[in-house]
N, CA, C and O atoms as a Tripos MOL2 file, in Angstrom:
@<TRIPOS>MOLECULE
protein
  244   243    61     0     0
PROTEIN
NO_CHARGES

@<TRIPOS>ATOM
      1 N           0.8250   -1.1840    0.0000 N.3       1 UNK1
      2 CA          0.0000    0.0000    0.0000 C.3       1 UNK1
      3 C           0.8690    1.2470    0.0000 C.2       1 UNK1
      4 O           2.0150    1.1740    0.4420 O.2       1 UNK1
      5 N           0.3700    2.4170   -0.4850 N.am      2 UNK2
      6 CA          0.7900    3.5440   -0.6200 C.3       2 UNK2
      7 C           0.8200    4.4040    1.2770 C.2       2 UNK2
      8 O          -0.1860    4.6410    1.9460 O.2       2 UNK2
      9 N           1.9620    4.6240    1.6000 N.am      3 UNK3
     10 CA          2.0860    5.1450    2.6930 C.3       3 UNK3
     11 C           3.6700    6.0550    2.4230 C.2       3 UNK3
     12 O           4.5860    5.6900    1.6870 O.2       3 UNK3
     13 N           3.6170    7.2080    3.2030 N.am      4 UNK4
     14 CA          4.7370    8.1050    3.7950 C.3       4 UNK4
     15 C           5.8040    7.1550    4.4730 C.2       4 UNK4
     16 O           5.5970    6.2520    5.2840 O.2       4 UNK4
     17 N           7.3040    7.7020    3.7930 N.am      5 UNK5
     18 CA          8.0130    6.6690    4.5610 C.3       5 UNK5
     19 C           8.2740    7.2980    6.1590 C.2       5 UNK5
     20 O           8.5870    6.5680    7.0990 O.2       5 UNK5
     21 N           8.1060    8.6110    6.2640 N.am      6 UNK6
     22 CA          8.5410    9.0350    7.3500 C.3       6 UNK6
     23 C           7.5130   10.0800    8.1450 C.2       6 UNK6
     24 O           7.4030   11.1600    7.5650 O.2       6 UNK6
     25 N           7.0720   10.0020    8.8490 N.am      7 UNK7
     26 CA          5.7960   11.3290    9.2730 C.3       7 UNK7
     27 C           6.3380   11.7410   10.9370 C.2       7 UNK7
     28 O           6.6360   10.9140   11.7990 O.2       7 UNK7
     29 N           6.3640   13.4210   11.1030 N.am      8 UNK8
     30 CA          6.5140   13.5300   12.0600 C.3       8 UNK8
     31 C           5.3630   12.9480   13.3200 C.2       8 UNK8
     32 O           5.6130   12.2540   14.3060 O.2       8 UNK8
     33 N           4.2480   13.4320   12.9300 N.am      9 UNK9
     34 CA          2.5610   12.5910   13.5520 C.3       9 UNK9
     35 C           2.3380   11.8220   12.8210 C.2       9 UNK9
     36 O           2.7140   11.8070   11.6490 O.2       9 UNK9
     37 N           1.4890   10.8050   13.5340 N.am     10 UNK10
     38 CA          1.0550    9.3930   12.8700 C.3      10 UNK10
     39 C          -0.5320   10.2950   12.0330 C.2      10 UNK10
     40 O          -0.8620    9.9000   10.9150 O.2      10 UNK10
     41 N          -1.1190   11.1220   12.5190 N.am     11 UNK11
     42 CA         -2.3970   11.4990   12.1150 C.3      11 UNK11
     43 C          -2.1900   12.8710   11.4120 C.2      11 UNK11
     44 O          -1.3910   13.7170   11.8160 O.2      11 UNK11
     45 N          -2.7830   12.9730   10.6010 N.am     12 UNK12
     46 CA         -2.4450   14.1030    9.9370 C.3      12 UNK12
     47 C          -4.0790   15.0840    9.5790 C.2      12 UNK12
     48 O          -5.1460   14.5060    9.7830 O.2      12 UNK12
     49 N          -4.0730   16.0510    9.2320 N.am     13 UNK13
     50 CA         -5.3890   16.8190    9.2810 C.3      13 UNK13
     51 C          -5.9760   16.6110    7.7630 C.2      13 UNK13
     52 O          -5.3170   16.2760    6.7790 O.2      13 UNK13
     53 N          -7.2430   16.8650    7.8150 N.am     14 UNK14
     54 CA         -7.8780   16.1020    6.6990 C.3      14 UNK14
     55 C          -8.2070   17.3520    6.0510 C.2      14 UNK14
     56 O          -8.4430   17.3210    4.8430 O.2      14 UNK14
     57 N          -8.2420   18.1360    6.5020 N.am     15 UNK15
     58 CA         -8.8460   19.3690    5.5650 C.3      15 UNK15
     59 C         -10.0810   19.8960    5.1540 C.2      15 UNK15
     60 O         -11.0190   19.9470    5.9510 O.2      15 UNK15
     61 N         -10.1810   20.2840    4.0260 N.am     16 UNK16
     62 CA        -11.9550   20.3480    3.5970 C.3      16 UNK16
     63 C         -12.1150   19.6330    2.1340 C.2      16 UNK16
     64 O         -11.2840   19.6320    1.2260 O.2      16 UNK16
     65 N         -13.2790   19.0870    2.1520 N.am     17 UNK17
     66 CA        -13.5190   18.6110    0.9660 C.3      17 UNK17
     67 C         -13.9040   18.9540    0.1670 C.2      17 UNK17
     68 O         -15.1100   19.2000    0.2030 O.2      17 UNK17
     69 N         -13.0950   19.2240   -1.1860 N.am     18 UNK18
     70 CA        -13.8870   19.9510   -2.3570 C.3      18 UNK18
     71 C         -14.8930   19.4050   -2.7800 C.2      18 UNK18
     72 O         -15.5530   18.6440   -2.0730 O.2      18 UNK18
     73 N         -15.2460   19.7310   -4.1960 N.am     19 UNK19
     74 CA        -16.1880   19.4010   -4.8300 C.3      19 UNK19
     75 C         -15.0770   18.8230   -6.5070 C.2      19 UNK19
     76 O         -13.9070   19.0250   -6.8310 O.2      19 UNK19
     77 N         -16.0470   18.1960   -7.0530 N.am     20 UNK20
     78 CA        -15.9200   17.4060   -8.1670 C.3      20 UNK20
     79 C         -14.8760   18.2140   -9.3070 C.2      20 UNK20
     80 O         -15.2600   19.2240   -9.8960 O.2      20 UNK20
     81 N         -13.8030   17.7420   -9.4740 N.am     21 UNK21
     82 CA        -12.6670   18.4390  -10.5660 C.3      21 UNK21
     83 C         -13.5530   18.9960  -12.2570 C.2      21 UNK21
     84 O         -14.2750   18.4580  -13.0960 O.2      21 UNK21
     85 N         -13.0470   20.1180  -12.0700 N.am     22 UNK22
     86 CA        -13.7000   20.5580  -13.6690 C.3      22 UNK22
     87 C         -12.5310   20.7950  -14.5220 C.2      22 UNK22
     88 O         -12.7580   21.0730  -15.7000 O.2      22 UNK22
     89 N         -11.5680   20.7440  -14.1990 N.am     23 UNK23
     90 CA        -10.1040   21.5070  -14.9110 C.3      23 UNK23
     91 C          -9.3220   19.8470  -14.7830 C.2      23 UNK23
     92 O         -10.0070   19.2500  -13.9520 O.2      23 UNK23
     93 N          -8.7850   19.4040  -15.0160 N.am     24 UNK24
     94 CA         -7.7160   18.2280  -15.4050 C.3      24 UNK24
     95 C          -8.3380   17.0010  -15.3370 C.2      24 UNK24
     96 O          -7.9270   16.0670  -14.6480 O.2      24 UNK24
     97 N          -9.7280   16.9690  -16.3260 N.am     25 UNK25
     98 CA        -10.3650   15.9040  -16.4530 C.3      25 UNK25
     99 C          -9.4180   15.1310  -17.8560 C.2      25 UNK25
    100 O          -9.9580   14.1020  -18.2630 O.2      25 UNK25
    101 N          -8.4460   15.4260  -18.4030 N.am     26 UNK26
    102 CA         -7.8380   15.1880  -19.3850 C.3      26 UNK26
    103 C          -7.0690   13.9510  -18.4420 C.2      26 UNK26
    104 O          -6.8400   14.0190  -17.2340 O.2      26 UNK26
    105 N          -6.7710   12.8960  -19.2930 N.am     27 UNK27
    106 CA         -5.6580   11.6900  -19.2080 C.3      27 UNK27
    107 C          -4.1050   12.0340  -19.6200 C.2      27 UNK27
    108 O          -3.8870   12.1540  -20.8260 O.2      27 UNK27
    109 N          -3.2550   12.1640  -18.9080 N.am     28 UNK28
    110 CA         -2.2780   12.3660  -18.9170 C.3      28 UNK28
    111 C          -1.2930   11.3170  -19.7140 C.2      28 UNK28
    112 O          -0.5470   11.6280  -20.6420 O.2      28 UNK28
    113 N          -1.4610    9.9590  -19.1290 N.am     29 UNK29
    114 CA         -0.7770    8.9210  -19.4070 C.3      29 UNK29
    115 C          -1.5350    7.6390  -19.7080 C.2      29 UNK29
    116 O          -2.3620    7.0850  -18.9840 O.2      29 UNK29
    117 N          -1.1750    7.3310  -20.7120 N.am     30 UNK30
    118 CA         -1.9330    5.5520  -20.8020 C.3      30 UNK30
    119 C          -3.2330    6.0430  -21.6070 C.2      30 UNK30
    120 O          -3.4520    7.1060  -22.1890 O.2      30 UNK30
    121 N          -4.1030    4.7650  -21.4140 N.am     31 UNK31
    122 CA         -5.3550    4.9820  -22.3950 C.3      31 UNK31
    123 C          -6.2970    5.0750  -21.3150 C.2      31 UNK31
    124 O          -7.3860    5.5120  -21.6860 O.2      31 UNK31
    125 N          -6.2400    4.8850  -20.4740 N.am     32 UNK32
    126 CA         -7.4950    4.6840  -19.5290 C.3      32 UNK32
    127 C          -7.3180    4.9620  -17.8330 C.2      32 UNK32
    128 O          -6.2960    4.8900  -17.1500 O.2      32 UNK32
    129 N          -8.7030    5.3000  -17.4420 N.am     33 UNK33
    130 CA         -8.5330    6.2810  -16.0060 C.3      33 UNK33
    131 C          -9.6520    6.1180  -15.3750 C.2      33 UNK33
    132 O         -10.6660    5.5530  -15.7840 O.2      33 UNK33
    133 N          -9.3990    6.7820  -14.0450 N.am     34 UNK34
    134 CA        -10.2730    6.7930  -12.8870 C.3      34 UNK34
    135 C         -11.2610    8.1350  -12.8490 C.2      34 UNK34
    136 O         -10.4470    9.0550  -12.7740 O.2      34 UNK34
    137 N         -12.4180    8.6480  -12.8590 N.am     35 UNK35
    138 CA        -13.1360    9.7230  -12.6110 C.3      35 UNK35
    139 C         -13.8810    9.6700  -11.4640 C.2      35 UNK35
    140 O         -14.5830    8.6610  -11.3880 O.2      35 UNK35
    141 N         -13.9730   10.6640  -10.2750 N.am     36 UNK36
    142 CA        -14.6120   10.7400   -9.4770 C.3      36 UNK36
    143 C         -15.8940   11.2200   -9.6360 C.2      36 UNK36
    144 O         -16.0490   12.3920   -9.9800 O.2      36 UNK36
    145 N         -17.0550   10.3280   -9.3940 N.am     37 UNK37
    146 CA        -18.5350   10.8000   -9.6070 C.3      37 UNK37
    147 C         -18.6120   11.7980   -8.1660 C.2      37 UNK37
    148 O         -19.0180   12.9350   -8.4080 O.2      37 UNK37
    149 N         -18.3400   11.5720   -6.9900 N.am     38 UNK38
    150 CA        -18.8970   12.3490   -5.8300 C.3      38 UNK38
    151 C         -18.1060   12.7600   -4.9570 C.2      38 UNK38
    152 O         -16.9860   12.2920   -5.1610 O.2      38 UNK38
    153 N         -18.1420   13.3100   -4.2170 N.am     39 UNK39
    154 CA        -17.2540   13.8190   -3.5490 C.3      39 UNK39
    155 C         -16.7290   13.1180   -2.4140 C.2      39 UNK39
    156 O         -17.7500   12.9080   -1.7600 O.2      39 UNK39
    157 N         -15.9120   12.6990   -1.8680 N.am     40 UNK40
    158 CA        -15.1980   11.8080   -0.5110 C.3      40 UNK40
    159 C         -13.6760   11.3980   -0.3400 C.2      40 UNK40
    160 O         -12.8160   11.9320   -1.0400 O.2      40 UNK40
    161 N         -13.4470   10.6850    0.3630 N.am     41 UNK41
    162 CA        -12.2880   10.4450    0.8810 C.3      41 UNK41
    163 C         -11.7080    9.0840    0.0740 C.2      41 UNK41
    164 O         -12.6020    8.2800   -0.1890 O.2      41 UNK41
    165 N         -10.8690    8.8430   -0.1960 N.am     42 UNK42
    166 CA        -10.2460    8.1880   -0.9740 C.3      42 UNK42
    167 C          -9.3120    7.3770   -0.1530 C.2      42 UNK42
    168 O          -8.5330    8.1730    0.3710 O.2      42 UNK42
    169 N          -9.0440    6.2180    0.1850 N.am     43 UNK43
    170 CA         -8.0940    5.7830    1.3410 C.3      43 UNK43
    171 C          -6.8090    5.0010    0.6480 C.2      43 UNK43
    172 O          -6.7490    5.2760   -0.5500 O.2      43 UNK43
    173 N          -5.8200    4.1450    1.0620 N.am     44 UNK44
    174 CA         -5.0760    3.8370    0.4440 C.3      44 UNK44
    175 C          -5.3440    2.6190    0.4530 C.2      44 UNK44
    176 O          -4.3440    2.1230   -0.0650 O.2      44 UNK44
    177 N          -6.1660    1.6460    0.7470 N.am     45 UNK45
    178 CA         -6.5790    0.1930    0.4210 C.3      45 UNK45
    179 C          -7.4140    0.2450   -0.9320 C.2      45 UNK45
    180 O          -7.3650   -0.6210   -1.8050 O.2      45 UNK45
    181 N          -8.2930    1.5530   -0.9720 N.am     46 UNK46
    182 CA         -9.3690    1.5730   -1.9400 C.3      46 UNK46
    183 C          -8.4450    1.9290   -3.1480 C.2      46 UNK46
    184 O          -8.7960    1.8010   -4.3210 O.2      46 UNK46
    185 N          -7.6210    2.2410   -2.8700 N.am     47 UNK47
    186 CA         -6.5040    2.8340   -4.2600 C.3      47 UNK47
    187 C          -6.2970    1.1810   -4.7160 C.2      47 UNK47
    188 O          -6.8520    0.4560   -5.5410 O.2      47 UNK47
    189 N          -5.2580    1.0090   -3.7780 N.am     48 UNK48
    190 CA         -4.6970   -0.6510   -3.4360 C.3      48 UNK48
    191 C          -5.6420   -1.9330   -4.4840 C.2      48 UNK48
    192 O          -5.1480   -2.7680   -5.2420 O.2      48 UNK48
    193 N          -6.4300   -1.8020   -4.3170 N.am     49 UNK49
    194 CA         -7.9300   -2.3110   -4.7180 C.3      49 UNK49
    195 C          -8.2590   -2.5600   -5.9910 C.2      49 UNK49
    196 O          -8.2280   -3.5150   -6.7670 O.2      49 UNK49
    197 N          -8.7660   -0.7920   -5.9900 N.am     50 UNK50
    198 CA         -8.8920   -0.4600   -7.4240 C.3      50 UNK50
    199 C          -7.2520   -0.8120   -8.6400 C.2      50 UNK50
    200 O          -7.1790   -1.0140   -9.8520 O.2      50 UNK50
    201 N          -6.7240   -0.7740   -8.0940 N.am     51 UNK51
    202 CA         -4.9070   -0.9760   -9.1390 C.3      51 UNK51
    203 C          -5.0090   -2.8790   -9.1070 C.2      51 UNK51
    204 O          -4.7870   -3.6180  -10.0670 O.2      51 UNK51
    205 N          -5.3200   -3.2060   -8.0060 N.am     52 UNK52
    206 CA         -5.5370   -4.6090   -9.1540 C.3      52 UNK52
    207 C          -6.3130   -5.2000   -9.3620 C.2      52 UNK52
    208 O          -6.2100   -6.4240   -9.4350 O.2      52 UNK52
    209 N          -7.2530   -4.6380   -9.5150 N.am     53 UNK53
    210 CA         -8.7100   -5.0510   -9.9960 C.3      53 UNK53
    211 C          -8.5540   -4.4470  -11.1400 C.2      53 UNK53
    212 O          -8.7340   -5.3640  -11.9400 O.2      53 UNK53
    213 N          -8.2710   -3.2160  -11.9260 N.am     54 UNK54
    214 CA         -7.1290   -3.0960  -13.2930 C.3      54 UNK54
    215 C          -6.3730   -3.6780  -13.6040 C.2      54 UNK54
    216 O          -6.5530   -3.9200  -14.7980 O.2      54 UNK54
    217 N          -5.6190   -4.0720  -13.2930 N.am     55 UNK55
    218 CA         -4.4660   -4.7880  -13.5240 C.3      55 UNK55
    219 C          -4.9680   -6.4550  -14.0300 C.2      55 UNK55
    220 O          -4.7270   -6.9760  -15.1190 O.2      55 UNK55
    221 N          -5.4150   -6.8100  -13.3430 N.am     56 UNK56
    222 CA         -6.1790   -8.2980  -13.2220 C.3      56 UNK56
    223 C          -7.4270   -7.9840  -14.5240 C.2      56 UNK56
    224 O          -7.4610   -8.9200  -15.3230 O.2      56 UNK56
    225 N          -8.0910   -7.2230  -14.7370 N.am     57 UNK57
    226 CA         -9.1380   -7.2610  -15.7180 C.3      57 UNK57
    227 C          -8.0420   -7.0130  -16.9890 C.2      57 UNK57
    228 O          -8.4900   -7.7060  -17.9030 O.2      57 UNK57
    229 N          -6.8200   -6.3450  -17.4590 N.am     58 UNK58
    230 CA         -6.0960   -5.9830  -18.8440 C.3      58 UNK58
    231 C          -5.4890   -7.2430  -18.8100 C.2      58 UNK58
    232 O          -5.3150   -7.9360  -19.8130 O.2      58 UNK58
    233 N          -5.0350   -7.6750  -17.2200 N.am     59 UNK59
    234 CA         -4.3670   -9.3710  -18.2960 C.3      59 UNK59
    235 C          -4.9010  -10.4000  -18.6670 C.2      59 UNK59
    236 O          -4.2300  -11.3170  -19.1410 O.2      59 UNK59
    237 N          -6.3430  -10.4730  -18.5200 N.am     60 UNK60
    238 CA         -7.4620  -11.2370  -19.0960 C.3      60 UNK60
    239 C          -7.9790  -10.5760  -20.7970 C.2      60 UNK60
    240 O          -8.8910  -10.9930  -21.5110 O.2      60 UNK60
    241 N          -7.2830   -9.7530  -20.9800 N.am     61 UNK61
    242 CA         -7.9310   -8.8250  -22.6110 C.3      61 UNK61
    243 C          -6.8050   -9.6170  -23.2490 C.2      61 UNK61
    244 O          -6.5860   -9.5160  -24.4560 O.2      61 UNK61
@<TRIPOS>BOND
     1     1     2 1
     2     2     3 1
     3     3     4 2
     4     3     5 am
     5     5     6 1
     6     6     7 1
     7     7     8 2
     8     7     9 am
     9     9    10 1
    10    10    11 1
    11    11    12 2
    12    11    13 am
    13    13    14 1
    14    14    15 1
    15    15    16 2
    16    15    17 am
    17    17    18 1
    18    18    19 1
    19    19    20 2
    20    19    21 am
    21    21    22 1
    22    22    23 1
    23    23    24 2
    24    23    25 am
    25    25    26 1
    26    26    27 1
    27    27    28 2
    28    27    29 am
    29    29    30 1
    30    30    31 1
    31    31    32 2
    32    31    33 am
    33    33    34 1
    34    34    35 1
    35    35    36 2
    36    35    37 am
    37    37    38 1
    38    38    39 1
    39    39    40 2
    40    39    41 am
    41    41    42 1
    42    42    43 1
    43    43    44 2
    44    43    45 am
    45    45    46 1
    46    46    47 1
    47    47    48 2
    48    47    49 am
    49    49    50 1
    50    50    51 1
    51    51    52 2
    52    51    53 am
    53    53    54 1
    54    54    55 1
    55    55    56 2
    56    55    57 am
    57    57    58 1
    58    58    59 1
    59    59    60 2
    60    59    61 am
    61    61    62 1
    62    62    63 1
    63    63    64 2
    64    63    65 am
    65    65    66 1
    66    66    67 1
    67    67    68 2
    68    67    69 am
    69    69    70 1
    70    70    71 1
    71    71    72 2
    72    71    73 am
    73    73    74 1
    74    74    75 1
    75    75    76 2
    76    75    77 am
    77    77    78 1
    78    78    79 1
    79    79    80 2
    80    79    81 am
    81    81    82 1
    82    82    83 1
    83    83    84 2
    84    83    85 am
    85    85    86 1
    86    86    87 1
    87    87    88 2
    88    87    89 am
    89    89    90 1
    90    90    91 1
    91    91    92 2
    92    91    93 am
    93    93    94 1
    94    94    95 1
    95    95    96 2
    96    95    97 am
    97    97    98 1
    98    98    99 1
    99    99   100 2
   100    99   101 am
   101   101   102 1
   102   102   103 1
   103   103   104 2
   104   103   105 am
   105   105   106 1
   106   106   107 1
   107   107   108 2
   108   107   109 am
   109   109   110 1
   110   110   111 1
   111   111   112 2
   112   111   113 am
   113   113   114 1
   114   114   115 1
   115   115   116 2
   116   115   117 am
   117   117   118 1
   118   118   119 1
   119   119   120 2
   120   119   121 am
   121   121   122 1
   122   122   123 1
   123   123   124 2
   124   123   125 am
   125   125   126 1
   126   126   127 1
   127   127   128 2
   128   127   129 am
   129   129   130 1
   130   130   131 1
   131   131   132 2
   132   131   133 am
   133   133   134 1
   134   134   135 1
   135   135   136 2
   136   135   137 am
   137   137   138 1
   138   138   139 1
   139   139   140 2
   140   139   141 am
   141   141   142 1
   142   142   143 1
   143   143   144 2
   144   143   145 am
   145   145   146 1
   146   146   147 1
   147   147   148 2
   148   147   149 am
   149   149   150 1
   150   150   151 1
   151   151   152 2
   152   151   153 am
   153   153   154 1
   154   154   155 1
   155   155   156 2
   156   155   157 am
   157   157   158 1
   158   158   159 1
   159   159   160 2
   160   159   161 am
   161   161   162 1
   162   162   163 1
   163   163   164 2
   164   163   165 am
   165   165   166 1
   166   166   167 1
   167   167   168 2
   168   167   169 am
   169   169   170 1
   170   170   171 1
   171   171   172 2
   172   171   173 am
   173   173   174 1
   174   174   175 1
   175   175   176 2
   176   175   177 am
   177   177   178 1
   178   178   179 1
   179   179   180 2
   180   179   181 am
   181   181   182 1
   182   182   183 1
   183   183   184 2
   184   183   185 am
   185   185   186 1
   186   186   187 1
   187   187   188 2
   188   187   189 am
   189   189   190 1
   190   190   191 1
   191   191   192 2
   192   191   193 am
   193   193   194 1
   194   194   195 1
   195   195   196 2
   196   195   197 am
   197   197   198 1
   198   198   199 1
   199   199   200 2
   200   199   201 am
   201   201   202 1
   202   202   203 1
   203   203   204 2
   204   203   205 am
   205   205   206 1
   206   206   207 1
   207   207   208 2
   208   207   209 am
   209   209   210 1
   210   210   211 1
   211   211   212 2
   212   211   213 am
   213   213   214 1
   214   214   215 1
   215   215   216 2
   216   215   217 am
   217   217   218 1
   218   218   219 1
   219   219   220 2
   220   219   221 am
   221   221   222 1
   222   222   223 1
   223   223   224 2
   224   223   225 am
   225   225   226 1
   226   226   227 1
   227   227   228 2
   228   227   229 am
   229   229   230 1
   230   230   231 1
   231   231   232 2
   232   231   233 am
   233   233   234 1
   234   234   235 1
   235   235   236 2
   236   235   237 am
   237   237   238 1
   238   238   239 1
   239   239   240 2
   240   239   241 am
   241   241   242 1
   242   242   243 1
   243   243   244 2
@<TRIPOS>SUBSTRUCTURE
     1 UNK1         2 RESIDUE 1 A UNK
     2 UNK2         6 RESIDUE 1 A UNK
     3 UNK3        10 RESIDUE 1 A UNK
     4 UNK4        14 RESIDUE 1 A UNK
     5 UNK5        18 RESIDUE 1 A UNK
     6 UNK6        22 RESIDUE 1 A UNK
     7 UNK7        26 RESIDUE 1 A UNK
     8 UNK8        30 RESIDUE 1 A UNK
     9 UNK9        34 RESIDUE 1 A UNK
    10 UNK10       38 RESIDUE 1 A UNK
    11 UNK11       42 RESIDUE 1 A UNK
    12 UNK12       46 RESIDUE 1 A UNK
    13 UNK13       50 RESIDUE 1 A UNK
    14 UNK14       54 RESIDUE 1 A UNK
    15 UNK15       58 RESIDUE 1 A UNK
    16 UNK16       62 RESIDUE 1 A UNK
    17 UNK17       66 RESIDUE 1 A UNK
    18 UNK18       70 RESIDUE 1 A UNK
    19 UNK19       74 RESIDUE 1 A UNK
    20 UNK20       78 RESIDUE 1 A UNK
    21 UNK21       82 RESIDUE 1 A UNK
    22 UNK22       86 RESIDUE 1 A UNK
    23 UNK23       90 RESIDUE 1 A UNK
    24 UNK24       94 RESIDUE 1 A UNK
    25 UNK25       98 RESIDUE 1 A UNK
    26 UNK26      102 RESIDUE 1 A UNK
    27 UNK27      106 RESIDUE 1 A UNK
    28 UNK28      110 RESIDUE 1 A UNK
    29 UNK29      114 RESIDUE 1 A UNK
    30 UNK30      118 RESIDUE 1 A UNK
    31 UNK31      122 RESIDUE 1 A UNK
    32 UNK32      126 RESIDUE 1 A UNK
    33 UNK33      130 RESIDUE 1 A UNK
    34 UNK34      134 RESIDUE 1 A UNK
    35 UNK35      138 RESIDUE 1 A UNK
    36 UNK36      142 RESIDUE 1 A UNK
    37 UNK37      146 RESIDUE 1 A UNK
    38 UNK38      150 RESIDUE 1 A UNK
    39 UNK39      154 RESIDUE 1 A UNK
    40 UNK40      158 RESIDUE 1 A UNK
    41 UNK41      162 RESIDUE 1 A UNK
    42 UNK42      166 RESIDUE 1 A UNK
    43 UNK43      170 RESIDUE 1 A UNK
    44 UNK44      174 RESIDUE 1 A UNK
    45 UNK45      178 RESIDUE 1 A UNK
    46 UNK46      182 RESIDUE 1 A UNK
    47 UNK47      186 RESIDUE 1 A UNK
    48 UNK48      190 RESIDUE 1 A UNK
    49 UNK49      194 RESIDUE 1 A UNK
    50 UNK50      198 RESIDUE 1 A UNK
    51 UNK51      202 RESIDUE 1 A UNK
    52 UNK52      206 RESIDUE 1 A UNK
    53 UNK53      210 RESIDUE 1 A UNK
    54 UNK54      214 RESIDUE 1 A UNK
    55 UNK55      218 RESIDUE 1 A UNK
    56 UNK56      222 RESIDUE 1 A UNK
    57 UNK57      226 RESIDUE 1 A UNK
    58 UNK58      230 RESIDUE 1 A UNK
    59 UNK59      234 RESIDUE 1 A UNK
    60 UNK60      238 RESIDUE 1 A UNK
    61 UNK61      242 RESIDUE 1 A UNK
C-alpha cells in the first residue's frame, strides 16, 4: 500500500472537501482512467484495490 516513509505525527489533518474536478479531467498517461462521480475520501486500500482489480481485468484482454 501507498504510505509516507517518514511522518513527524502518525495522524495528519484532513482538511476540507472539495467538490468534483472541472479543470484536469484530461488523461495524462496511458489509455485509460479513474473519474470521481462524488465527492469523498479516498483511502489507500481503496486505491490498493482499485490498481488490481485493473491490472487483473487488462491481463485477461
Amino acid at each position: 500500500m501507498l504510505a509516507p516513509k517518514r511522518a513527524k505525527y502518525r495522524k495528519s489533518f484532513r482538511g476540507k472537501r472539495g467538490g468534483k474536478a472541472v479543470r484536469g479531467s484530461e488523461i495524462s498517461f496511458g489509455a485509460y482512467g479513474l473519474k470521481a462521480l462524488t465527492v469523498g475520501w479516498v483511502g489507500s486500500r481503496q486505491i490498493e484495490a482499485a490498481r488490481r482489480a485493473l491490472t487483473a481485468r487488462s491481463n485477461n484482454v
